[in-house]
N, C-alpha and C positions, 0 to 999 in steps of 0.2 A: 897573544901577550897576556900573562899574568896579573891577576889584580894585585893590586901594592895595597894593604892593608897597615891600617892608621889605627895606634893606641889611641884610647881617651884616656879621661883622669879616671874611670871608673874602672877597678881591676875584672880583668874577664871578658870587658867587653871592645869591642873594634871595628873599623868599618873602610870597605870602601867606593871609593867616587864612581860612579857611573861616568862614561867618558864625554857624552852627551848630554841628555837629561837631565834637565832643569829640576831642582826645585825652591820654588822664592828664588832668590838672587843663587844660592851656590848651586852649586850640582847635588844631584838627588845623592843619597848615603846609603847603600846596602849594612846594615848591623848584624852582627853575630854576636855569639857568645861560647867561652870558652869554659869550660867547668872539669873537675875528675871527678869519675863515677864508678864503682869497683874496679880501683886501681887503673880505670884507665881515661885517657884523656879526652875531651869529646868535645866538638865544637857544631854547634847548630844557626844556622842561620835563623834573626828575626825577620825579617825584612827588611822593606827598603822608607825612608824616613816620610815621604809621599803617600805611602799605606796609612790602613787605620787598625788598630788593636781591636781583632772583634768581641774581645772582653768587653774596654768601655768607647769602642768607637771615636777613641783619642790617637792623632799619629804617632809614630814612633819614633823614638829619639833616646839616643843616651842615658839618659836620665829613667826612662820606661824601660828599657834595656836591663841597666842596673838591677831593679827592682824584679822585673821577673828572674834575673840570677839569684837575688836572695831569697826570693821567694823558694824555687826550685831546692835550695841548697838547705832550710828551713827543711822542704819536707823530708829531702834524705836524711838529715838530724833525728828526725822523728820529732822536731818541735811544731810541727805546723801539718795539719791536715792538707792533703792535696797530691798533686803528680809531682814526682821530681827529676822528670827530662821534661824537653819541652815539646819533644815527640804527645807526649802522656796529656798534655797540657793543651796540646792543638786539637787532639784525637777527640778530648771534654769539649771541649769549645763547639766541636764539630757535629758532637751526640745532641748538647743544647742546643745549637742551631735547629736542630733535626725536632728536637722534642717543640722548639716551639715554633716550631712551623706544624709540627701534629697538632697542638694545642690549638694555632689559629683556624688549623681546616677543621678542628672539630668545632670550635665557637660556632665560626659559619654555618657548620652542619646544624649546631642546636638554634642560630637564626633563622633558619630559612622557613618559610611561610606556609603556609598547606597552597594557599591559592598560586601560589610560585609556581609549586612543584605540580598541582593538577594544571594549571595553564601550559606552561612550558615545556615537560614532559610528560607529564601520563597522558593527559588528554590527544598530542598528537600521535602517541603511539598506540594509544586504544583506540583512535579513527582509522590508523591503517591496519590493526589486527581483528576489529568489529569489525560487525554489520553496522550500514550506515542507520539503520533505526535504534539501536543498542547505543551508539556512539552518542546520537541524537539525544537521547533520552537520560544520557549520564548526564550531558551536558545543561540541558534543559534542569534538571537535579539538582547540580551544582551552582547553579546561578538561585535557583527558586530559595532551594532550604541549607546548602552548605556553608556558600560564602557568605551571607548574611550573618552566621553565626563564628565561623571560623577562619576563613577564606586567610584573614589579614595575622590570623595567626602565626606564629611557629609552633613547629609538629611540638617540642619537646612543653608545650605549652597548655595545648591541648587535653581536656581530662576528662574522666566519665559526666561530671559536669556538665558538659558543653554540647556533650551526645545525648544529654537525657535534654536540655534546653531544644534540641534538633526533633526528637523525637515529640516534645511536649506542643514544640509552635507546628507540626505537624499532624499533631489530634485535635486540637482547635481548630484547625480547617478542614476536620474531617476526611484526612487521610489515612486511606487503609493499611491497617499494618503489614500486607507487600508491599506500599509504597516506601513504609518505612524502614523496612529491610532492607529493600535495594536502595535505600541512601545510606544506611550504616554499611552495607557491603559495598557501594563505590569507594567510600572514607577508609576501608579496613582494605581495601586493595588499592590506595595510592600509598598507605604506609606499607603494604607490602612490595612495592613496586620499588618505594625509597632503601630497603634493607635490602633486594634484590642487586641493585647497582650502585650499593654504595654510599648514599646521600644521607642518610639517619639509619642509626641503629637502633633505636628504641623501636617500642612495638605500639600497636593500635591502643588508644585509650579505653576499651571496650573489650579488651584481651581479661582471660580469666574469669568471665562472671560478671565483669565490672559494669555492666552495663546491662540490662533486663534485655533481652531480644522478645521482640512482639507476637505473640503467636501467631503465626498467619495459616488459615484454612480458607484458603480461597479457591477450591478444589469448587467444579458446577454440579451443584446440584439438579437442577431442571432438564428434563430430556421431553422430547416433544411427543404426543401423541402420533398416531398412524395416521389419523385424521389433520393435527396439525401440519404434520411435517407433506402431505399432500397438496395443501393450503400453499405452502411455504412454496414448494416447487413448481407451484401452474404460476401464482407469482411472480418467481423471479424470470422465470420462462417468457413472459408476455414482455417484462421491460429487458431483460438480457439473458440471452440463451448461452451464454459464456458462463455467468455466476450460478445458474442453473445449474450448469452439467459440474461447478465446481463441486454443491453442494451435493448433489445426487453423490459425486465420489466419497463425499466425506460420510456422509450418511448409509451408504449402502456398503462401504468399505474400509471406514473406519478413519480413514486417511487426515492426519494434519493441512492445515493452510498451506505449512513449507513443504510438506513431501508433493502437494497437488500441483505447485508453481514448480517443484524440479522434475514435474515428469518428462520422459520425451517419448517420441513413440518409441523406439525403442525399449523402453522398458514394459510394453503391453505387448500381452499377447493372447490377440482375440479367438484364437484357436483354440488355447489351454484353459482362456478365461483368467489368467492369470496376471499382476502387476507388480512388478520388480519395484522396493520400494530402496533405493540405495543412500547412503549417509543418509540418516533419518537421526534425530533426535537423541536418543540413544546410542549413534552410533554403529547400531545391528543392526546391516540391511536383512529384510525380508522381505517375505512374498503376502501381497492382499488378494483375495479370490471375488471376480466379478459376480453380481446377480447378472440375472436376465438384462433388466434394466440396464444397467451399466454395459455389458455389451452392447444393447442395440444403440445405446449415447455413442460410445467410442467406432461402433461401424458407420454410421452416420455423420457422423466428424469430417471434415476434411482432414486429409494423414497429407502432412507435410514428407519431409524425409528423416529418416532416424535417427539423426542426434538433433531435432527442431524439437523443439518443449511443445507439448500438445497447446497450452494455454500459453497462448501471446498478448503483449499490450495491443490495446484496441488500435493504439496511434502508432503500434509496427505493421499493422498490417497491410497498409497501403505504400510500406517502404519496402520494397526488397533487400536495401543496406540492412535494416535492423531486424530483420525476422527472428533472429536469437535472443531477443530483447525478451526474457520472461516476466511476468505478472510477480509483483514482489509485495502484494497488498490489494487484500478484497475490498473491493469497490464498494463506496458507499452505498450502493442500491439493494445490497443486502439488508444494511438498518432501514432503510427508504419501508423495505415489502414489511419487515417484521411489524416497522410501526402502523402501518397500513392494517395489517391481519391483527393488530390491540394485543399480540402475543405479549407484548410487556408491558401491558395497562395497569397502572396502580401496583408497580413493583419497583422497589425500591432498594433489595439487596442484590447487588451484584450478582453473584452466585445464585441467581433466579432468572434472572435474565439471558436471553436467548440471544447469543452471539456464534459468528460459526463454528466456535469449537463445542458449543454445544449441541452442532449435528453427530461427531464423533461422539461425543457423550452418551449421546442418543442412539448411535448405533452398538455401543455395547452394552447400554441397561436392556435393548429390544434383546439381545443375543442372550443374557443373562436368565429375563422374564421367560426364554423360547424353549431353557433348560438346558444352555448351554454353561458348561464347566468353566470353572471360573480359570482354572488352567488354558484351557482352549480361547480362550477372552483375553487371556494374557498375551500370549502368543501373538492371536490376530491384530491386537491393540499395536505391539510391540515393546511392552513395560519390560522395564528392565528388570524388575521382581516381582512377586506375585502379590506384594503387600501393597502393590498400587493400584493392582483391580481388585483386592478383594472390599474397596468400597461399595462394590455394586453387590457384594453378598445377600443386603436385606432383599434385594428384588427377588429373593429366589426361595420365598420363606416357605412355598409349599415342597421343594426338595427338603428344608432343614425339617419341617412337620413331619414328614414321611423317614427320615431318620430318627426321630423319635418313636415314630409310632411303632418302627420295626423293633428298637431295643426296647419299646411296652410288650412286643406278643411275646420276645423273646422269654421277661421275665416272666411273663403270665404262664407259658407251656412249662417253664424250669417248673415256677411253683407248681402247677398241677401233679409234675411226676415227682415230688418229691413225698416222704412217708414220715409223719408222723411219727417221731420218737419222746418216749417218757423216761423224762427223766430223773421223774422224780425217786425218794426214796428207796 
């Protein structure tokens, strides 16, 4: 059945009854409107009287009907800015809606908090893509020196200001400026994390210069004598023959803390004397070359089977569930010996003090002093360029003398053969 359509006293407009559907006492009113538009006739439905106008959120009615007709009829005149169908008029309505619902998510965007976004997001996604000591340690960061200053903030809020305030309440307590680095680098990687997925666009407060980065040289300088480091290893030897043979690796082979906890026996091999050192640090696996020493440690070892990590937790080894369980951190009984042996008596700069990566240290200033090339030092180290061992250069001052003294005979013999010419007159 056809709907029966009812004139108002408004010309253009009309309407009709739903056959059910209440609204107030009568029945709900479907509205149209009638107009010509290049010669041709054209009728558009408003809606129904029940609805609201999402111009101003007022129902529709006759009277509202009326008015967008003239209005429409106004713009085809050219007397009035605007659409004139009502096609053109909903399509506006439709683009606003749109724009201010962009407007509202960006507001939000510019309120949202640093502490929001590191609690909520970054932080649970950097505990499952860290290491739990890495995760640890942001975390521990952000609570000490970030949030106190920023935390409650919002990102678009935030300004070099507030990073030198981070940095300043952070030299007052005598922190080193890699500490202070890796707390502007957690801060400059949750605003990166927010432009990444969308949350803020702006960029880090500390973007461009704006912000002084601390110089950090916290590279070790102390490497142990031949005589220390013999100290060192009867030692650790007497209270744990685990941490022993850790350091004997690092020291006689160069090897990181993390390459030593991923070794398995598979990776040695005591025939070639050789030790596969795979995802390391850099990413370049290579090969470390055994002393004496180190052989006779690892033939002496109980050899598990070849995918067991040579080095196991002490409290795996009396489980056979956990024997895969590796060592993920040197046991305190390495500081225990050092401080026992006064190796760090009355030392007070970090980069002086004797921690076990300054057995590694120590194994390529000995390789350096021995006249080995600082190329071959790179290699063995596993540096990813060569500008990272040539700190040990100075160790090797009687090669650079000797390079001198060659280019002195060289000029001494030129001048000899050379003659005497006059030129004057």
């Amino acid at each position: 059945m056809s709907a029966k359509w009812i004139s108002t006293k408004f010309k253009g407009v009309r309407y009709y009854e739903h056959p059910t559907r209440k609204h107030g006492v009568g029945k709900d009113k479907y509205l149209s409107i009638r107009y010509q538009r290049d010669g041709k006739r054209i009728e558009e439905g408003i809606g129904w009287s029940s609805e609201l106008d999402p111009k101003d959120n007022k129902k529709w009615s006759p009277e509202k009907a009326a008015l967008v007709l003239a209005e429409l009829k106004e713009a085809a005149k050219g007397l009035k800015q605007g659409p004139s169908r009502l096609s053109e008029r909903r399509a506006d309505d439709d683009k606003r809606k749109e724009d201010e619902k962009a407007e509202q998510g960006f507001r939000k965007q510019e309120a949202i908090s640093f502490n929001e976004i590191f609690k909520k997001r970054y932080s649970p996604i950097s505990k499952q893509n860290k290491t739990k000591r890495a995760w640890a340690t942001e975390d521990s960061l952000f609570k000490l020196w970030i949030d106190p200053v920023i935390g409650g903030l919002p990102l678009k809020s935030i300004s070099p200001i507030h990073l030198e305030r981070i940095k300043n309440n952070m030299g007052n307590k005598g922190r080193a400026p890699r500490s202070i680095n890796y707390v502007l680098s957690v801060i400059r990687q949750v605003y990166n994390y927010t432009r990444r997925n969308n949350l803020y666009s702006g960029v880090w407060p500390g973007a461009n210069k704006a912000v002084k980065i601390p110089k950090n040289d916290n590279r070790r300088q102390r490497y142990l004598t031949h005589k220390e480091a013999e100290a060192l290893l009867a030692g650790l030897k007497a209270i744990s023959p685990d941490i022993r043979d850790m350091a004997l690796l690092s020291l006689n082979c160069g090897l990181r803390a993390g390459e030593i906890f991923s070794l398995t026996w598979a990776d040695v091999d005591i025939k070639k004397k050789t030790i596969f050192i795979r995802d390391p640090k850099n990413k370049h696996n290579r090969f470390a070359y055994m002393t004496a020493a180190v052989k006779t440690m690892l033939t002496e070892r109980e050899q598990g089977k070849m995918s067991d990590n040579i080095f196991i937790r002490r409290s795996a080894k009396d489980d056979p569930k956990n024997l895969k369980r590796q060592v993920d951190r040197i046991s305190k009984t390495f500081s225990r010996v050092v401080t026992a042996l006064n190796l760090n008596k009355d030392i007070t700069d970090t980069r002086q003090k004797v921690v076990f990566h300054s057995l590694r240290h120590t194994y390529a200033s000995w390789l350096v002093e021995s006249g080995v090339s600082l190329y071959t030092v790179q290699k063995l180290l596993g540096h990813e360029n060569i500008s990272m061992t040539e700190r040990y250069s100075h160790l090797s001052p009687d090669t650079l003398q000797d390079a001198v003294r060659s280019l002195e005979k060289s000029i001494n013999h030129t001048g000899q053969d050379q003659k005497v010419v006059n030129i004057s007159g």
